[in-house]
C-alpha positions as CSV (number, residue, x, y, z in Angstrom):
1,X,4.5,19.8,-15.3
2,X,1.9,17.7,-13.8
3,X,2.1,14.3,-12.4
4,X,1.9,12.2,-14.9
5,X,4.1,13.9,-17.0
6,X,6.8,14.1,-14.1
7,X,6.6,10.2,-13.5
8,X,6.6,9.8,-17.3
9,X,10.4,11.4,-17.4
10,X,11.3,10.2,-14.1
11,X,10.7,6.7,-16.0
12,X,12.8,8.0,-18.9
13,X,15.9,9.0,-16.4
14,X,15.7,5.1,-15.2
15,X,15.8,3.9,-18.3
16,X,18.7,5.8,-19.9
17,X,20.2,5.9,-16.3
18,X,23.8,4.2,-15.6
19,X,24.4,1.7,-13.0
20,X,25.4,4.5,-10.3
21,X,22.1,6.6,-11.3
22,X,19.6,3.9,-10.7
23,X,21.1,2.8,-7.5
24,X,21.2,6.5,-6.1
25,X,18.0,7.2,-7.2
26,X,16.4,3.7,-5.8
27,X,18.2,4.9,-2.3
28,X,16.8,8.3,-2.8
29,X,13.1,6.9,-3.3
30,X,13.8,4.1,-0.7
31,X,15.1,6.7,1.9
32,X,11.9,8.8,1.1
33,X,9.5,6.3,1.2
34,X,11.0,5.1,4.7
35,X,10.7,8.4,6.5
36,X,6.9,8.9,4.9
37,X,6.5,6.0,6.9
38,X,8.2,7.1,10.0
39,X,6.3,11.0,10.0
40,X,3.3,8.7,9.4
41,X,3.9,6.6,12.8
42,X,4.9,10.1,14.9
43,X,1.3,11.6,13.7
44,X,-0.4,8.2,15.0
45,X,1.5,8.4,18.1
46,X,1.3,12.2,19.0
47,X,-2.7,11.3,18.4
48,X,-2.7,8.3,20.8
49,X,-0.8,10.7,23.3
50,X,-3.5,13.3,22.6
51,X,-6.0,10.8,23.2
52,X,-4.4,9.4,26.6
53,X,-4.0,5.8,25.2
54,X,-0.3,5.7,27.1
55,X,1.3,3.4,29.5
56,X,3.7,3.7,32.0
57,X,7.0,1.8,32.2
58,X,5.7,-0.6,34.6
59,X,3.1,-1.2,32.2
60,X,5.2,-1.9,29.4
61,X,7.6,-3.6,31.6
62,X,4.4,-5.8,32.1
63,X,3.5,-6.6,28.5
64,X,7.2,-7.4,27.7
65,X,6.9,-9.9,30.1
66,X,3.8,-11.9,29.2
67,X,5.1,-12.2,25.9
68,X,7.8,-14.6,27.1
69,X,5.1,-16.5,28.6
């Protein structure tokens, strides 16, 4: 099955879907779409890291500061 036909039945699930489907699967999608995010953020960080843009605890320490200013 390709794409478009998976979304296609994934669309017909929904719609015949009970109450307790459509919620699980929203949480499932949710959950997914959350942790893309995450993985997404580690990749961008372990490239900063890579790429020395890092501070030390002082540093930060620092920022936190100046933003109560």
């Amino acid at each position: 099955m390709n794409t478009l036909e998976l979304k296609q039945e994934l669309h017909e699930f929904i719609n015949e879907g009970d109450e307790k489907f459509v919620k699980m699967f929203y949480e499932m999608a949710k959950a997914y779409s959350i942790q893309l995010e995450k993985d997404q953020m580690i990749a961008e960080s372990e490239d900063d890291i890579k790429a020395g843009k890092i501070h030390s605890q002082i540093e930060v320490q620092k920022i936190i500061e100046s933003w109560k200013e």
